[in-house]
C-alpha positions in Angstrom: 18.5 -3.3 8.9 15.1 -1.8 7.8 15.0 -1.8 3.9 14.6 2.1 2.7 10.7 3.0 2.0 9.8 5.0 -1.2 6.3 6.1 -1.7 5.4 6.4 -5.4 3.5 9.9 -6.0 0.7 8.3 -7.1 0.3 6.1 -4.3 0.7 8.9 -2.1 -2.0 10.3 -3.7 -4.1 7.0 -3.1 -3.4 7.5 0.2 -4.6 10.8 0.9 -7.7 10.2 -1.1 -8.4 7.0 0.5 -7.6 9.0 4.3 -10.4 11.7 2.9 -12.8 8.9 2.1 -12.4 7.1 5.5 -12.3 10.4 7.7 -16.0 11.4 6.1 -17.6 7.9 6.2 -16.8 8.3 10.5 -14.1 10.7 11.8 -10.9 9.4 12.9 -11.6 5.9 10.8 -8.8 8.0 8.4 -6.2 8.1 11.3 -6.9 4.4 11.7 -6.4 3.5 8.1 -3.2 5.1 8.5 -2.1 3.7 11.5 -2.7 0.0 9.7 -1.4 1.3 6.6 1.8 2.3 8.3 2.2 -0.6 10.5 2.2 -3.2 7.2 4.5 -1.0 5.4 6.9 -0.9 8.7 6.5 -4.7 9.2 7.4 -5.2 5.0 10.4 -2.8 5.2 11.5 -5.2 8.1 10.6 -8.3 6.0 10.7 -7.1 2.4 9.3 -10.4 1.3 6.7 -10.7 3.9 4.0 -10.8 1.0 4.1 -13.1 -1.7 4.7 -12.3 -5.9 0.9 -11.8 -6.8 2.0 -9.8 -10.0 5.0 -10.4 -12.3 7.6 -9.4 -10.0 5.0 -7.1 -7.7 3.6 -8.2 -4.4 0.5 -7.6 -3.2 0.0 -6.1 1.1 -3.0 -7.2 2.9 -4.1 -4.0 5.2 -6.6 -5.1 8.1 -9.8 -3.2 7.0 -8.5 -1.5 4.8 -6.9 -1.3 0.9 -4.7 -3.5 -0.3 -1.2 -2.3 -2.2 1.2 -3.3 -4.4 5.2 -3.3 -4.3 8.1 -4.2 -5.3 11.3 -4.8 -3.2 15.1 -5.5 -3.1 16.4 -6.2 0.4 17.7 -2.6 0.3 14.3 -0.7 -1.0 10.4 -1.0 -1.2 8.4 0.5 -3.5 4.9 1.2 -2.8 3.0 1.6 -6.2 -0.3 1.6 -5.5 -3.0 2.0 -2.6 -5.9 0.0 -4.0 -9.4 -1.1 -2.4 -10.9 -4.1 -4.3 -14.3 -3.2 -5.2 -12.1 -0.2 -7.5 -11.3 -1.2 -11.3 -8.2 -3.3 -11.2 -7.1 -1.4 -14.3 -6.3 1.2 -12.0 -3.4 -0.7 -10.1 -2.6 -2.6 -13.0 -1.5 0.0 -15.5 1.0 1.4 -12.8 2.6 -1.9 -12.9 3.4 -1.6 -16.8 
């Protein structure tokens, strides 16, 4: 059974910004960064610990292309924190995981 997803309102934030970014750098580059986004948050809700600890207790997802993100999981739940490309200013990330 596929663990439950939940979407922290600041990551979902992350991710709209970072679809606005993509989609005016080349149109439908956004739609892609979704698709890939939604595909490795499918495949972690399969396999909660797909990704290994990279922060205290917080895992870090490789996108293709694209951002990285950090979450945390239980078998039953995944938490996505944070939507995060790595040329940003890893306080960013970092003080949603305090």
């Amino acid at each position: 059974m596929a663990a439950k997803l939940i979407i922290a309102p600041e990551a979902q934030q992350d991710v709209d910004e970072a679809y606005c970014w993509y989609e005016d750098r080349r149109p439908g580059l956004g739609e892609e960064f979704l698709s890939c986004l939604d595909a490795c948050i499918q495949g972690i809700c399969r396999t909660p610990d797909l990704y290994p600890v990279d922060h205290e207790e917080f895992r870090r997802a490789l996108v293709r292309r694209f951002p990285t993100f950090f979450y945390e999981c239980t078998f039953e739940q995944v938490t996505v924190y944070s939507i995060f490309h790595t040329s940003q200013n890893p306080k960013k990330w970092h003080s949603r995981l305090m």
